[in-house]
Each structure stands twice: as structure tokens, then as C-alpha cells.
N, C-alpha and C positions, 0 to 999 in steps of 0.2 A: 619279468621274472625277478624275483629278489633273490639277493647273493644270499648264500645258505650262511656265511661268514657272517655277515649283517642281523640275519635273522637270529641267531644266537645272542648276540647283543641286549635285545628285547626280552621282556617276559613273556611267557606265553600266557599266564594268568597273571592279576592285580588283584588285592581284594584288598581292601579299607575297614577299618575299626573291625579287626577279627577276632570274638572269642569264639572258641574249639575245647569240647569237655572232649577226652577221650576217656572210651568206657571198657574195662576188661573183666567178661565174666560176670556182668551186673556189678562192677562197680566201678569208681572214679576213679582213674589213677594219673590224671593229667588235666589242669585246665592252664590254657593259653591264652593271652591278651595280647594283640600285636595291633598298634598305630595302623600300620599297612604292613602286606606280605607279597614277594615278587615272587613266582616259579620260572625258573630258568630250566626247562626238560631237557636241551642242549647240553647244557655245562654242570646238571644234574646237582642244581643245587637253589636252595630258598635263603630268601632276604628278608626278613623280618626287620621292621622298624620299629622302636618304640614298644618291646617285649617285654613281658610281665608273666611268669610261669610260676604255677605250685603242682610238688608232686606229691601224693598222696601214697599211704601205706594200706595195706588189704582193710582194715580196720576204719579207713577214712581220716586216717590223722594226719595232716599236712608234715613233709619230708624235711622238703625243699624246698626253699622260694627264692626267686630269682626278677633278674629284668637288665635290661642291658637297652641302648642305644638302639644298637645294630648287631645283629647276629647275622652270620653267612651260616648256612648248616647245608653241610654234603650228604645227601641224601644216602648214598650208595653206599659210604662210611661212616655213616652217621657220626663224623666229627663236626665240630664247630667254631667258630671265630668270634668270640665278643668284643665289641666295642664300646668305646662311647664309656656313659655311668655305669660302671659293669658292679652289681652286688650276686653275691650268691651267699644265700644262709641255710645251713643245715641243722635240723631241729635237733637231730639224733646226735651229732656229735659236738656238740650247742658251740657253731664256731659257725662267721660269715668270714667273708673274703671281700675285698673292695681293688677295684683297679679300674685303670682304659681300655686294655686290653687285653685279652687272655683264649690261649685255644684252647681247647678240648679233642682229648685222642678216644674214642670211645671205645675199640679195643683194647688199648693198653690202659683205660683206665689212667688217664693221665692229663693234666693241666700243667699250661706253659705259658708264662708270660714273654715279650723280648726282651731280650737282658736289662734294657735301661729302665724298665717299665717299672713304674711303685706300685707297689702291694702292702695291704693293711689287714691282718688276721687276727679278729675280735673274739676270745671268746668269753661265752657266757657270764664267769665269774667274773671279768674285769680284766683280765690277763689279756696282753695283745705281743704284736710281732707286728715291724714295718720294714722293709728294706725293699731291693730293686731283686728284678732277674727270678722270679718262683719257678719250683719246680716241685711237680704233688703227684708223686706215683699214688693213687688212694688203694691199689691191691695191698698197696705193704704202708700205708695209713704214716709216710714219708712224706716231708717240708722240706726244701732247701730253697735259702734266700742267697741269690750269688754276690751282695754287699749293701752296705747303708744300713747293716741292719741296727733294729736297735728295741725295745721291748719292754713288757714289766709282766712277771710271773705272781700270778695271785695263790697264795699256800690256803690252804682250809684253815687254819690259825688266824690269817687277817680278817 
């Protein structure tokens, strides 16, 4: 008999070099790339290696593109844990985000690094942000960097 403790441990599924288009309504609205992905139905949560995601708008115009190291994503709360190379760029609000690591609250619409972590927020025009500690309520489209910070603001002028 295996201790149910131990079995938790394990994945219950493995799968290798995974792309997954997800389709809603007859269209795209997700394609994933992951090295490997581990399901843990235990601890009700997936491991993704080596992730690469683009999210798409009704229209078919990519969102969001991303990719990270290592992702943990809770299933049941669909939050998330990125590690590793972590980029995330958003077409719409023409800014990416660069870090090690960074969570995601999916209810609260919220992104948190740990305090010591550096962050790098580029956007489009040339204008960036770097300092340690982010905090990104995105419902109220709020930044706070808790120190190091430091920047350069591009005006329509330059």
C-alpha cells in the first residue's frame, strides 16, 4: 500500500513538449508552450517548465505574451507563481515587466513580487521603471516599487 502522504508528492500526470490552443466559441483565445507540465490533483495544482503563452483578443490579435522558467498555477484559485526568466508584455497597454519572480492573485487582479526581487517595466515609447518589491493592483491600473527605484519618462516631445 502506498502512503497517501507520498503519493501526493508525485504527479499524477507528466507530459513533455506541450502545446495546448485553447478555443472559445470558435476562436483562439490561448495558446501554451510548456518544456514539461506536472499535474499534482492532490495539492490541486500544475507545474509547468519552460512556459511560453499568448493571449489573444475576440478579434484574434495577440494580448499578452509571456513565458517564465517555472510557473506553479493553483488550479482551484487560479493564482500563479512565476519563476525563473519571468517576462510578461502586454500589447494593449504597450508595457512588459521583466523579473525572477513574481505571483499572480487572479481574483484580486493582482501581481506581487518579494520585496528584495528586481523588476524592470519597459514601455513601448522608451520610458522604463526598475526598483525591487512591485506591487500591481491592475483593477485600479496601480504600480508601486517598495525601493531602488529609479527610471526615465519619455514625453511625446522627445
Amino acid at each position: 500500500m502506498v502512503d497517501e502522504n507520498l503519493s501526493e508528492e508525485f504527479p499524477e500526470s507528466i507530459m513533455l513538449d506541450l502545446s495546448q490552443t485553447v478555443v472559445e466559441g470558435g476562436k483562439t483565445i490561448l495558446k501554451l508552450e510548456a518544456d514539461s507540465v506536472e499535474i499534482y490533483q492532490g495539492h490541486k495544482k500544475t507545474v509547468a517548465r519552460g512556459l511560453h503563452f499568448l493571449e489573444f483578443d475576440n478579434d484574434g490579435n495577440a494580448l499578452t505574451e509571456g513565458w517564465a522558467d517555472e510557473v506553479v498555477y493553483f488550479n482551484e484559485t487560479e493564482n500563479a507563481e512565476f519563476t525563473g526568466n519571468v517576462y510578461f508584455y502586454s500589447k494593449k497597454e504597450e508595457i512588459s515587466i521583466s523579473t525572477d519572480s513574481i505571483r499572480w492573485e487572479s481574483e484580486r487582479r493582482y501581481l506581487e513580487t518579494p520585496p528584495e526581487t528586481r523588476v524592470t517595466l519597459k514601455k513601448d515609447d522608451g520610458s522604463f521603471l526598475e526598483g525591487v518589491g512591485l506591487e500591481a493592483d491592475l483593477r485600479r491600473m496601480e504600480i508601486r516599487l517598495k525601493g531602488g527605484v529609479r527610471g526615465r519618462y519619455v514625453t511625446e516631445e522627445e
